[in-house]
N, C-alpha and C positions, 0 to 999 in steps of 0.2 A: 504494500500500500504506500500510493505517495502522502510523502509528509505537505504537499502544499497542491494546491490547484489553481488555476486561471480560467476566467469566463473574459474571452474580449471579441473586438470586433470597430466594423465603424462605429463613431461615434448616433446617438438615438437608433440603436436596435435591440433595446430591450433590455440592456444591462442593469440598469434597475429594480426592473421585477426580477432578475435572477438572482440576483444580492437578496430579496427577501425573499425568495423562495426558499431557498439554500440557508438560508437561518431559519425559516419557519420549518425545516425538516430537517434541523440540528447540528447546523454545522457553519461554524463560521465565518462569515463570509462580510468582508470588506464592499463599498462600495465608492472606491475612487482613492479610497484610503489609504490602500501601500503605492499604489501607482499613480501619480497624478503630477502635480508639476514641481513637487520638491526633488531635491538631491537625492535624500534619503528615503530609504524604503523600510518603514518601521512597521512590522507586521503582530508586536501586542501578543496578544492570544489569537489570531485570526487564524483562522487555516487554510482558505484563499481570498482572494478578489476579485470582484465583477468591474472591470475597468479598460474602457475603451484608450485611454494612451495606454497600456499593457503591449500592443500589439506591436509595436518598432520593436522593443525590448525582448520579444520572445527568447533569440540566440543566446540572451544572456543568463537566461533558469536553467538550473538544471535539465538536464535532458530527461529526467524520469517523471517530471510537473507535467500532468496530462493539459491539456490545452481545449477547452469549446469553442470550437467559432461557433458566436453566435452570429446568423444572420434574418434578415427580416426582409420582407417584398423591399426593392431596391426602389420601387416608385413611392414608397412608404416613407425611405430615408431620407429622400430628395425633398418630398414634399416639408418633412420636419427639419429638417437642416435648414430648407430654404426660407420657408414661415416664421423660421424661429429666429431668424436670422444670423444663426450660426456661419455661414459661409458667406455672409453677402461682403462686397469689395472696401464699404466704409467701416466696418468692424473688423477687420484683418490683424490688429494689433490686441485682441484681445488675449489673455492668460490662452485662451484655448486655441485659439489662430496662431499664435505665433508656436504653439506648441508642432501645429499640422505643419505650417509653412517648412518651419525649421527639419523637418523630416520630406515632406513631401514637396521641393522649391518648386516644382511644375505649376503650381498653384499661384504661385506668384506672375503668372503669364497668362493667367487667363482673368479675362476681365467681367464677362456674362454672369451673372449672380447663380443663374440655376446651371449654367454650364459646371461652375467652380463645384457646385452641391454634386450633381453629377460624374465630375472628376472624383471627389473625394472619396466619394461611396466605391466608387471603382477599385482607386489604386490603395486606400486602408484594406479594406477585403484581400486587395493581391497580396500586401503586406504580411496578412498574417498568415497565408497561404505558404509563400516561397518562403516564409523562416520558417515554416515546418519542414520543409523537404527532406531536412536531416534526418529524419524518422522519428523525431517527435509521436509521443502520444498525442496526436490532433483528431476533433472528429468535429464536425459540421452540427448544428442544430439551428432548425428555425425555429426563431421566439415563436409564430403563430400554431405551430406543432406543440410546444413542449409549456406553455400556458391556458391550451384547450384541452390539452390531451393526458389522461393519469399514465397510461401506456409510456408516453413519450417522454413525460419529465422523470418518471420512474428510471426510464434508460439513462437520461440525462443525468443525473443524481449518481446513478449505478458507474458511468464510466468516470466521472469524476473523484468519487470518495470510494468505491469499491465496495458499497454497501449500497444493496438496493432498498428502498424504502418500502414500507409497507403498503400498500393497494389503497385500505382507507386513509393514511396520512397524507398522498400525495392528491385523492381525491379533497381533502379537507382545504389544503394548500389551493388549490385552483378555487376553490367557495369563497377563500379568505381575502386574496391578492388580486384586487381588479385588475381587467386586463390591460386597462388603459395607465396602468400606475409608474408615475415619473413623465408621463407624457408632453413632451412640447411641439406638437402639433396647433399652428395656428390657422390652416385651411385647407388649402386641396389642391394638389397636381397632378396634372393628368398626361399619362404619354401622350397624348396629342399636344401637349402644351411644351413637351423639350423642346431644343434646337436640336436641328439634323447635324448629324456629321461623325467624329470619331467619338464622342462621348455617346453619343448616343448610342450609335452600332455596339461600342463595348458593353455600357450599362442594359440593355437591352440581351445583348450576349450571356451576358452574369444571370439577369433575373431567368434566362430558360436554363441555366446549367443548375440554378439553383434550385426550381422548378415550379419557379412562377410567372404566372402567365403576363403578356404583353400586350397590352391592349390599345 
């Protein structure tokens, strides 16, 4: 059994509710806590973290720290990134922007609000994809699977801590944690509303490997 675990991913895919699921069925779980924008990574009693800057850092955990990608409909993340105005061009300097930028400078070349949202959701996703290739223990989860479904967060739970939770616990868990929790979604975008071009063919790419639909 590993002594530590990581939930990450882009940034608004659900890391949130994973941080309290994963404490409401007994296991300690940070949420931004060890991973976020200090030097130090002070983990307390925790036993993982739900934390989307996690994801540049992979290479540096041990290699036996199982890994989630957590991911979410990629038209989901655009539209919250974009509403929320996480990625827009005149908030670039925030704590959380200059975190992206300084990892991902491609970002700094684009200037389209929902293009940049678009790019991000892309290249964080590759991120945490190609630092597993070393054979990390990585395995993929979409938050709309594993927050509807007792089967799914059961698994979830299971490759993470190497204990599967019990049938009624994880059904309790999904009654307790709305599914919208930590949400900052401010409206609605729709593929028909991207710009065409390479972000888009790639974010559109992503959302069928993932295996969700494009509309």
């Amino acid at each position: 059994m590993s002594d530590r675990f990581i939930i990450t991913g882009v940034g608004h895919s659900g890391t949130g509710w994973c941080y309290k699921a994963m404490n409401w069925l007994g296991h300690a779980c940070g949420h931004e806590w060890v991973y976020n924008f200090r030097p130090e990574h002070r983990w307390a009693g925790l036993r993982g973290d739900s934390a989307w800057p996690a994801a540049v850092l992979i290479d540096t955990f041990p290699a036996t720290w199982p890994i989630a990608h957590l991911v979410r409909d990629p038209i989901s993340v655009v539209t919250s990134l974009h509403t929320s105005g996480f990625t827009t061009k005149k908030l670039q300097d925030t704590p959380y922007m200059k975190y992206v930028r300084k990892r991902l400078p491609a970002m700094d070349e684009l200037n389209d609000d929902l293009v940049r949202a678009m790019a991000m959701v892309w290249m964080w996703n590759r991120v945490v994809e190609q630092k597993c290739e070393d054979g990390r223990p990585m395995q993929r989860f979409r938050i709309e699977d594993i927050s509807t479904e007792v089967s799914a967060l059961r698994k979830f739970a299971t490759f993470l801590t190497d204990f599967e939770p019990p049938r009624d616990e994880a059904a309790e868990v999904l009654e307790i944690i709305p599914r919208n929790y930590n949400s900052h979604k401010r409206g609605i975008v729709e593929w028909g509303q991207l710009p065409r071009g390479l972000w888009f063919d790639r974010l559109s790419e992503m959302a069928t490997e993932y295996g969700y639909e494009v509309k």
